[in-house]
Residue, then its C-alpha position, 0 to 999 in steps of 0.5 A: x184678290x183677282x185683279x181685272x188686268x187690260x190684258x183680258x181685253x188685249x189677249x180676248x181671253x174668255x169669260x171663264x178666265x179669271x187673272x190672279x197675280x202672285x208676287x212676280x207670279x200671274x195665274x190665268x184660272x180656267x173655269x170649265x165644266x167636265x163636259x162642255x165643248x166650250x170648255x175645250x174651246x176656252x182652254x185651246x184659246x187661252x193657251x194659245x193666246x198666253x202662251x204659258x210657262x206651266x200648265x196645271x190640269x185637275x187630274x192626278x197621275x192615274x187619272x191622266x194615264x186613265x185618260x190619254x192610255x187607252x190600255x190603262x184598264x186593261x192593266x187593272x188586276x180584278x183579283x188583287x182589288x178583290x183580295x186588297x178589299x178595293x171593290x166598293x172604291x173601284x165601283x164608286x169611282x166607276x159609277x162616276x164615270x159613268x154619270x160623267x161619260x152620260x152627259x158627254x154621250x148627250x153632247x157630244x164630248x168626251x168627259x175630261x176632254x177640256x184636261x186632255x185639251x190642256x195637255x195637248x196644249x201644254x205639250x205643243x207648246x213646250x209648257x211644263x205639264x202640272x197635275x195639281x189634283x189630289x189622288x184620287x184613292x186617297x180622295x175617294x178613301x178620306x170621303x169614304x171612312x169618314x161616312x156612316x153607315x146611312x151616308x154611305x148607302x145614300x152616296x151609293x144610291x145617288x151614284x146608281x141614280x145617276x145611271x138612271x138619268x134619261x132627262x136630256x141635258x143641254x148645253x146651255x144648262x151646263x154652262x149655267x152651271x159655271x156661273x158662280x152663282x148657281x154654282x153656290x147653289x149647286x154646292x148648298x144643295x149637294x152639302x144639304x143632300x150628303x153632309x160630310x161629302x163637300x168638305x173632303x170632295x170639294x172644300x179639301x181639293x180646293x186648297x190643294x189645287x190652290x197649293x199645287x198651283x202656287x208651287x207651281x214654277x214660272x211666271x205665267x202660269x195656266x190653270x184648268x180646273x172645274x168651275x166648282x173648285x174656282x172660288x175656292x181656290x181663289x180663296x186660298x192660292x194667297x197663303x201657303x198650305x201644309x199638305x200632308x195633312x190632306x194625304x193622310x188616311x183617317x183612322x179606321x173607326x174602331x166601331x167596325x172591329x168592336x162589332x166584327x168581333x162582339x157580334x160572333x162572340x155574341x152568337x156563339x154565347x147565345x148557341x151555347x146559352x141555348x144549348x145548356x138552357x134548352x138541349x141538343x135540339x134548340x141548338x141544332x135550329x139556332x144554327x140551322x136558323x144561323x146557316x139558312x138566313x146567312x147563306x140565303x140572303x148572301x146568295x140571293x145578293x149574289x143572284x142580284x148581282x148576275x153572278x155565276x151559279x157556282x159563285x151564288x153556291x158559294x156564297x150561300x156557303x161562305x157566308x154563315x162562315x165568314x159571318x163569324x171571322x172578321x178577318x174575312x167576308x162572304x163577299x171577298x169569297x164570292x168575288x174571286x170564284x166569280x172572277x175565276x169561273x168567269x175570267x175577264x177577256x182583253x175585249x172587256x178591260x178594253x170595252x169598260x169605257x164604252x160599257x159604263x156609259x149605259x146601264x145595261x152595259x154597267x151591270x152586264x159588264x163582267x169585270x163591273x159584275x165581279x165588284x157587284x158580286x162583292x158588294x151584294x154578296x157582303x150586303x146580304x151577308x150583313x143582313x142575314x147576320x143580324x136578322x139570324x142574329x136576333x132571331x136566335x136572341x129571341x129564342x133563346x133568352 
């Protein structure tokens, strides 16, 4: 349980602190918002005054090396993401980012700057540095292959609206939301909205975090965590908790490599039904009919996305191809001619920061439009698909 010790009031430690005692273990938790200098201040004051052993952050190793290296996205290879089918998770992630930099961009902070306070800290005064999270593919891929189809245009959907967000937010409201319980709420409302989401996102970090914080070595320890993950971990820093369970990947459902083969199975039987039932002729407009849906609403995704003239050209002709082979799509295709005929520069990986934070600058952005490319081009690949699909069903049975 949190116990009250005198020595909140002795050291004046913030409201946002919370005392937990384990065994000969005291854990000072830190509850912040992402965005809020108040937050900065609370962590610089409760380091400062209990001078700790350790200091945990929520952040993983690539998302602190995201933070405090200023060349780290210059480093990304957009063309080994493109052929590891990583783009819709790079996108993701970038889309968040760019809701968070939003709201730091409205009030003057940095996103993440109440962590890199704590790792300042940390370092000045000798403190073993803790990155307690979780990684953060493995979060976004647990979150990702257990979505549907639905929930998964949803999640996007959300993500892009937040892009779209023009109210000011102020200050005020933001520390709201560190009040536990409005943060219920907040949950409630989030779980409501993309069910399936807070149990990975949220409820799975919260006993991580717990556990990493427990693990953690010396007798007083710091730990700075978004104030969501608070009552969560207050619920179980008191229990050992296997984590290997929370590092593996699910299983890819099987449904997905039922319907990459059975529907390119189903089409060629339909072409060649057709053929024998009604001749040369019906079967040459099945496959025009095959080739034109195809090809037309991939390269009309790829338009959407801004891609090159000769990456829309290639989708309209890779699509009706890879339509019928699992094992690749018209998306992958389209990407990687997009990242050739227009290679990213040094100044884009290192403007990508400052790009996401509008949405002008996220869809203009060359290496964001890449990913776009991929995603519109398999989009309209998917619906040309079965529009042709049912098209030709419909014609020939």
């Amino acid at each position: 349980m949190v116990t009250e010790n005198p020595e909140k009031e002795i050291v004046n430690l913030p409201e946002s602190v919370q005392i937990i005692q384990l065994k000969e273990k005291k854990v000072y938790l830190v509850g912040t918002a992402h965005v809020s200098k108040e937050s900065v201040e609370d962590v610089r004051i409760t380091i400062q005054a209990v001078r700790p052993d350790s200091v945990c952050v929520e952040l993983c190793p690539p998302r602190l090396k995201t933070l405090t290296q200023r060349n780290a996205w210059e480093e990304m290879d957009i063309f080994k993401i493109v052929r590891e089918k990583k783009s819709s998770l790079l996108l993701a992630q970038l889309m968040m980012s760019a809701f968070y930099r939003k709201l730091g961009d409205q009030l003057g902070v940095k996103p993440g700057a109440e962590m890199l306070e704590g790792v300042a800290q940390a370092r000045q005064i000798g403190a073993e540095l803790v990155t307690a999270d979780r990684d953060i593919q493995i979060t976004l891929k647990r979150v990702w292959r257990n979505l549907r189809l639905w929930t998964r245009v949803k999640l996007f959907s959300e993500l892009l609206a937040g892009i779209f967000v023009s109210e000011k937010i102020d200050e005020e409201l933001i520390e709201q939301i560190k009040k536990k319980d409005q943060l219920e709420a907040l949950m409630e409302e989030f779980s409501g909205k993309l069910p399936g989401i807070k149990e990975r996102l949220i409820d799975e970090r919260d006993i991580y975090l717990a556990q990493k914080i427990r693990e953690t070595s010396g007798k007083t320890i710091v730990a700075i965590v978004g104030a969501g993950h608070c009552p969560g971990i207050e619920r179980n820093i008191h229990e050992d908790h296997d984590l290997e369970p929370l590092e593996e990947l699910p299983r890819k459902s099987l449904t997905p490599k039922i319907l990459g083969w059975g529907i390119p199975a189903l089409i060629l039987t339909l072409l060649i039904a057709g053929f024998f039932k009604d001749g040369t002729q019906h079967s040459v407009q099945s496959i025009s009919i095959w080739i034109l849906t195809n090809g037309i609403l991939s390269a009309l995704g790829t338009a959407l996305a801004f891609g090159h003239p000769v990456t829309i050209a290639t989708a309209f002709v890779a699509a009706p191809i890879t339509s019928l082979n699992p094992t690749i799509a018209a998306g992958w295709v389209a990407g990687l001619v997009q990242a050739y005929v227009r290679k990213p520069t040094v100044a884009d990986f290192e403007n990508l920061p400052v790009a996401i934070a509008t949405f002008k600058g996220f869809w203009m952005s060359p290496l964001i439009r890449i990913l776009l490319v991929v995603v519109m081009a398999n989009i309209g690949s998917s619906i040309g698909t079965f529009v042709a699909g049912i098209w030709i069903a419909q014609r020939t049975l």
